[in-house]
C-alpha positions as CSV (number, residue, x, y, z in Angstrom):
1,X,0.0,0.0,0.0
2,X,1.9,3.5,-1.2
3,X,2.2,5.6,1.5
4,X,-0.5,8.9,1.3
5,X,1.3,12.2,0.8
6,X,-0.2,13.7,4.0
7,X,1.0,11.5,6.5
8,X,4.8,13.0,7.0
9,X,7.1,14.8,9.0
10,X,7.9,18.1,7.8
11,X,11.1,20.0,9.2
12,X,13.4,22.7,9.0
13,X,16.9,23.2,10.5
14,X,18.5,26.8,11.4
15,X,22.4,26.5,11.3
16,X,25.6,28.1,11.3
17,X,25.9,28.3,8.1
18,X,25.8,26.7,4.5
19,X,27.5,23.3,4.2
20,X,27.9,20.5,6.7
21,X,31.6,19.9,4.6
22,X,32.7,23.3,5.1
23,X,31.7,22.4,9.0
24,X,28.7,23.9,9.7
25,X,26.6,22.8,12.2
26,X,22.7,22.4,12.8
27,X,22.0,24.8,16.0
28,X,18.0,24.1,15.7
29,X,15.4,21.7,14.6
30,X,12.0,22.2,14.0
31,X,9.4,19.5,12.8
32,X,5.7,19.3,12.3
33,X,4.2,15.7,12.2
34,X,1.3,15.1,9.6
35,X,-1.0,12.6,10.1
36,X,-4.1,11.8,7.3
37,X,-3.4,15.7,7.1
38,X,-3.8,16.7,10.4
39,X,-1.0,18.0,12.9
40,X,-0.4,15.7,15.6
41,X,2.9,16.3,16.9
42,X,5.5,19.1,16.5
43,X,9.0,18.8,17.6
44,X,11.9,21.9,18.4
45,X,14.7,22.4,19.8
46,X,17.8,24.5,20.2
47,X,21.1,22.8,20.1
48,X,24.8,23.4,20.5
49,X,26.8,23.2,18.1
50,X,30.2,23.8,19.9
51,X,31.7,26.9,18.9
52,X,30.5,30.5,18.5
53,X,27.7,31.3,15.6
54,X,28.9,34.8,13.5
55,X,27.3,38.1,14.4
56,X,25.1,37.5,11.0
57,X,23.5,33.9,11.9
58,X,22.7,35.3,15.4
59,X,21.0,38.5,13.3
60,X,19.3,36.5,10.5
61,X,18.3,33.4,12.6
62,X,17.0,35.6,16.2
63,X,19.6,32.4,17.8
64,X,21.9,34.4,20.4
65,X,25.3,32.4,21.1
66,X,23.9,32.9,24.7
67,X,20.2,31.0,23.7
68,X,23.0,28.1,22.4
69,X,25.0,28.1,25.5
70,X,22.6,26.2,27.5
71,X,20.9,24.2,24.8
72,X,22.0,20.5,24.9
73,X,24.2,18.8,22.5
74,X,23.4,18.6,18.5
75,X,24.2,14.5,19.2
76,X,21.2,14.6,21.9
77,X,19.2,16.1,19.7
78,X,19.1,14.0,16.7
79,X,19.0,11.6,18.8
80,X,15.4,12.6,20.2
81,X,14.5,13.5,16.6
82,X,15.1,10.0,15.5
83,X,12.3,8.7,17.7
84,X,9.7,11.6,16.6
85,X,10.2,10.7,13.1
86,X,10.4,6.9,13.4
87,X,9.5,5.5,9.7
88,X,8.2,9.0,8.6
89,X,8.3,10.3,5.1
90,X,10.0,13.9,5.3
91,X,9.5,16.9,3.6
92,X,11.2,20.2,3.6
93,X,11.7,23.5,2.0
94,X,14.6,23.3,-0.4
95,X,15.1,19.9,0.8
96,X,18.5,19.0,-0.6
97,X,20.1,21.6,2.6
98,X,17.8,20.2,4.9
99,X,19.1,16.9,3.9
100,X,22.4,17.1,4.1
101,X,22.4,18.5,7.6
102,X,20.4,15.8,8.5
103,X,22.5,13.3,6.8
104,X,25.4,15.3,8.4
105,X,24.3,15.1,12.5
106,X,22.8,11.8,11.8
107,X,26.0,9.9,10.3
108,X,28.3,10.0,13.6
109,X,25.5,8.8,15.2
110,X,24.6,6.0,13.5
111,X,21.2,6.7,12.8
112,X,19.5,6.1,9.1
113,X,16.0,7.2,8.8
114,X,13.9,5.0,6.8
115,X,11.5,7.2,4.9
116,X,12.3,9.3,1.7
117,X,12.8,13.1,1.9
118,X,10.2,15.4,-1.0
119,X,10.8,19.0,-1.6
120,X,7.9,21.2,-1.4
121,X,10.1,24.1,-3.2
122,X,10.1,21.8,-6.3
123,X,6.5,20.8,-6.3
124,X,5.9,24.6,-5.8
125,X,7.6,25.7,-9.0
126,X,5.2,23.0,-10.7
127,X,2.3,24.2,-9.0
128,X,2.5,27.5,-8.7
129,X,4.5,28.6,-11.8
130,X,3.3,32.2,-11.3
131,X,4.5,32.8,-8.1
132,X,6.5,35.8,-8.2
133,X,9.4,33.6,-6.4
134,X,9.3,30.4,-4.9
135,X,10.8,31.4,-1.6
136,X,9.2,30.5,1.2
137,X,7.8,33.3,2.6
138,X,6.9,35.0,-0.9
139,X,5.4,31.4,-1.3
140,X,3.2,32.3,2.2
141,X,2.2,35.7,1.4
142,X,1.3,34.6,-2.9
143,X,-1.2,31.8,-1.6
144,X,-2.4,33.8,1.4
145,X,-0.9,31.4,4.1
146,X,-1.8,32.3,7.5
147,X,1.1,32.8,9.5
148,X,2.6,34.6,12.3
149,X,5.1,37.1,11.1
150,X,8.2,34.8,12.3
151,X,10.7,33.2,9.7
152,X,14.3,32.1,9.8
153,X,12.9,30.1,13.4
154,X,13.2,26.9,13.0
155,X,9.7,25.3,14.3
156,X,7.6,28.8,12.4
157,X,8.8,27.3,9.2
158,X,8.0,24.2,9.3
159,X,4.9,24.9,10.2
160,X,4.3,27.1,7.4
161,X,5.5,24.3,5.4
162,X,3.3,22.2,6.8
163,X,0.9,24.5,5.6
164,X,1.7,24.8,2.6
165,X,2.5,21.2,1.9
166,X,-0.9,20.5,2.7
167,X,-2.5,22.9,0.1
168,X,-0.6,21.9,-2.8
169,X,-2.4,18.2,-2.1
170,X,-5.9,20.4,-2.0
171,X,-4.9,22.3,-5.3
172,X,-3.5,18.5,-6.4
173,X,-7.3,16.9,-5.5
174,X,-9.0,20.0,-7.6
175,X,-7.1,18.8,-10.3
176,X,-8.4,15.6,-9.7
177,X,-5.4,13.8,-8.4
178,X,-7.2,12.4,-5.2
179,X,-5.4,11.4,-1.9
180,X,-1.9,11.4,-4.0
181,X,0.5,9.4,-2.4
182,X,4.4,10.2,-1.3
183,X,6.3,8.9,-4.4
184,X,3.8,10.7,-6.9
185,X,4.5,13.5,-4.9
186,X,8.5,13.0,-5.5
187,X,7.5,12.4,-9.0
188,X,6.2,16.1,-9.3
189,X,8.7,17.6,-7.7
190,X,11.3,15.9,-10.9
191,X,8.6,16.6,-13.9
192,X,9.3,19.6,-16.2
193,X,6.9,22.2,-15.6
194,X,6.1,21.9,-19.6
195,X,5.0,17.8,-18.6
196,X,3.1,18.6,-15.4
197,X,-0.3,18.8,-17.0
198,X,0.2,16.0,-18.9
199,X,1.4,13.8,-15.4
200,X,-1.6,14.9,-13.7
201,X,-3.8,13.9,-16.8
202,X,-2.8,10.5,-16.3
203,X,-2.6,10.2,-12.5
204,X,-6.1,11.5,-12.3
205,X,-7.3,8.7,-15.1
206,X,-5.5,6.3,-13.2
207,X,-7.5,7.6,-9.9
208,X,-11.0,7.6,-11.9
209,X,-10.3,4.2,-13.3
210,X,-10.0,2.5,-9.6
211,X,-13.0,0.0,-8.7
């Protein structure tokens, strides 16, 4: 049984910087957990990288070096993340840097999750190919997403994800692409925006053809 698009964890890390390889660091996690499109869970957390973050991530992010002083190790963490998202799918925002911190303060530890990662940026430019950018926040404000005001925070994005996430699989239904599940979802997200009618076409035939 394919697992349905709207039963996933959706998350997004703040860190000290760009690249895991250039030895950046995660310094927080925040996750919402989707189940049959309803929240049921969410997840967040500070965490310390060890070492000093620049003047600019402690500006852009709202994350103080003080805030990280006290927050418990980046290895604690993950590992407390691991159990929220157990066998979850995962989605993010410009997934492939979410990924590879993940993949980053995962690998020392040992831990391999066992569900696949989606990007909702990609489906986006699919989707919404008249969006003025595909951003998350100018993705927020062109689909009149309610949200509080607060970006660059770890848990407020993901939750706006979340929400977001959840509409493209409304827009996705109107188009008659009922209850997609995860890997059609992946399968967007890799279609060229010139194919996309055509892939939803079929998937909705496919749908309408079901006893």
């Amino acid at each position: 049984m394919p697992l349905s698009a709207n039963s996933v964890v959706v998350l997004d890390f703040e860190t000290t910087g760009l690249s895991p390889n250039m030895g950046d660091r995660a310094i927080e996690i925040g996750a919402v957990k989707l189940v049959d499109g309803e929240v049921v869970d969410t997840f967040q957390q500070l965490m310390n990288p060890g070492f000093r973050v620049s003047t600019f991530i402690e500006g852009y992010t709202g994350i103080s070096n003080q805030m990280l002083r006290s927050a418990p190790s980046c290895a604690e963490v993950m590992q407390q993340f691991a159990t929220f998202v157990g066998a979850s799918n995962l989605v993010a925002h410009n997934a492939s840097f979410d990924k590879r911190f993940l993949d980053a303060e995962y690998a020392p530890l040992g831990i391999e999750y066992q569900g696949q990662f989606a990007c909702s940026m990609l489906i986006a430019r699919r989707l919404y190919q008249d969006a003025p950018t595909h951003k998350l926040g100018d993705l927020v404000r062109y689909k009149n997403i309610e949200h509080d005001g607060v970006f660059h925070r770890a848990l407020a994005d993901s939750e706006m994800t979340a929400k977001l996430w959840l509409l493209m699989l409304q827009d996705l239904q109107g188009k008659g692409v009922i209850e997609p599940d995860f890997s059609f979802m992946k399968k967007v997200s890799k279609t060229s925006k010139s194919a996309l009618n055509a892939l939803i076409r079929k998937q909705s035939m496919v749908i309408s053809s079901r006893p």
